[in-house]
C-alpha positions in Angstrom: -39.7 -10.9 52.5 -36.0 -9.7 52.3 -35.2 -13.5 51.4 -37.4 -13.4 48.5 -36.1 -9.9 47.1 -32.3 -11.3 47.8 -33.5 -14.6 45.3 -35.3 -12.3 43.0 -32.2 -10.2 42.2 -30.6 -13.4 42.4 -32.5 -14.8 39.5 -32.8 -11.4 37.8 -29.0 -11.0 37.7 -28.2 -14.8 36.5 -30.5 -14.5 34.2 -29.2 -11.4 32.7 -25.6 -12.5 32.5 -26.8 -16.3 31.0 -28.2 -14.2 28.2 -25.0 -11.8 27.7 -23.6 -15.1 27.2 -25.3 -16.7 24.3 -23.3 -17.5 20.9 -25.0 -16.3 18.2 -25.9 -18.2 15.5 -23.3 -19.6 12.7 -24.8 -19.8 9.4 -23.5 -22.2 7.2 -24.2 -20.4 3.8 -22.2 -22.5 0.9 -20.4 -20.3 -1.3 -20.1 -20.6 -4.7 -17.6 -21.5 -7.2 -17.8 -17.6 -8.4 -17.8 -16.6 -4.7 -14.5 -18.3 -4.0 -13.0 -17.1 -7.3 -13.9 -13.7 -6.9 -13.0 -13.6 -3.3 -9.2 -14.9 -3.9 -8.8 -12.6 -6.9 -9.8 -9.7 -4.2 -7.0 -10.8 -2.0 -4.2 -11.4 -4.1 -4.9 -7.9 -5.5 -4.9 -6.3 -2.2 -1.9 -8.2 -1.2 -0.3 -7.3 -4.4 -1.5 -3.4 -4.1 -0.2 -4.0 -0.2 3.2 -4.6 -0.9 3.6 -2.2 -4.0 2.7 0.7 -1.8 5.5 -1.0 0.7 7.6 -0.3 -1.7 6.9 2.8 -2.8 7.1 4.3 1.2 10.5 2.4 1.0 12.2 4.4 -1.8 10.7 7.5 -1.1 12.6 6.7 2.1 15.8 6.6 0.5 15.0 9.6 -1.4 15.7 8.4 -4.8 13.7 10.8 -6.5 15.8 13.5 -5.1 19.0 11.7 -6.8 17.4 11.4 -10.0 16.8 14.5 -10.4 20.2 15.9 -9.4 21.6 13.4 -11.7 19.7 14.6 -14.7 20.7 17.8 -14.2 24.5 17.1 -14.1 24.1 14.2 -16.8 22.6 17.7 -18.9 25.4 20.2 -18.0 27.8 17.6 -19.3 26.3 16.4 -22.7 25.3 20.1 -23.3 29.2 21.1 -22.4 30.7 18.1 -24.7 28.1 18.7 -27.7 29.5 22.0 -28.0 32.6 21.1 -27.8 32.1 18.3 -30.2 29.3 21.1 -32.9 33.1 23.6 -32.1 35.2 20.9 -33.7 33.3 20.0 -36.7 32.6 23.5 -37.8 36.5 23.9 -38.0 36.9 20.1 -39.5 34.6 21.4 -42.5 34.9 25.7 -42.6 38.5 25.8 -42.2 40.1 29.1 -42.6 40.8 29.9 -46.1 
C-alpha cells in the first residue's frame, strides 16, 4: 500500500512539473505591408523622442538655462548703458548750445 501512494505522488508530481513545462504555442500571424510600415514609423519616433529627451537631461545638466539668462541680463545693462550714451551724444550733435 505505501508502495502505491510513494508511485502515486510519484506520477502526480512528474506530471505536474511536465505540464509547467509546456511551450506555448507560436502563432505565425503574417503581418501586413501597413503593419510593418506603421510599426517602424513607431520606432524611429520613439528612438527619435528617446534621444531628444537625452538631450534635453544633458543640458539641463550643464545648466545652460541658468547662463542664458544671466547673459541677457548683462547683454541688457550694457546696450541700455551705451544707448544712452549714444541718445546723450546726438542730442548735443543736433541742440548744441546757442
Amino acid at each position: 500500500m505505501n508502495k502505491l501512494l510513494v508511485i502515486t505522488v510519484l506520477v502526480a508530481l512528474l506530471a505536474l512539473s511536465a505540464e509547467s513545462f509546456r511551450v506555448p504555442r507560436q502563432t505565425n500571424e503574417e503581418q501586413g505591408t501597413l503593419t510593418k510600415i506603421t510599426d517602424t514609423v513607431k520606432s524611429y519616433y520613439d528612438g527619435a523622442v528617446n534621444t531628444a529627451s537625452g538631450y534635453l537631461e544633458s543640458i539641463k545638466g550643464l545648466k545652460l538655462e541658468e547662463k542664458a539668462k544671466n547673459l541677457y541680463s548683462d547683454t541688457t545693462t550694457v546696450v541700455t548703458t551705451y544707448a544712452g550714451i549714444l541718445q546723450d551724444q546726438l542730442y548735443h550733435i543736433f541742440y548744441q548750445p546757442q
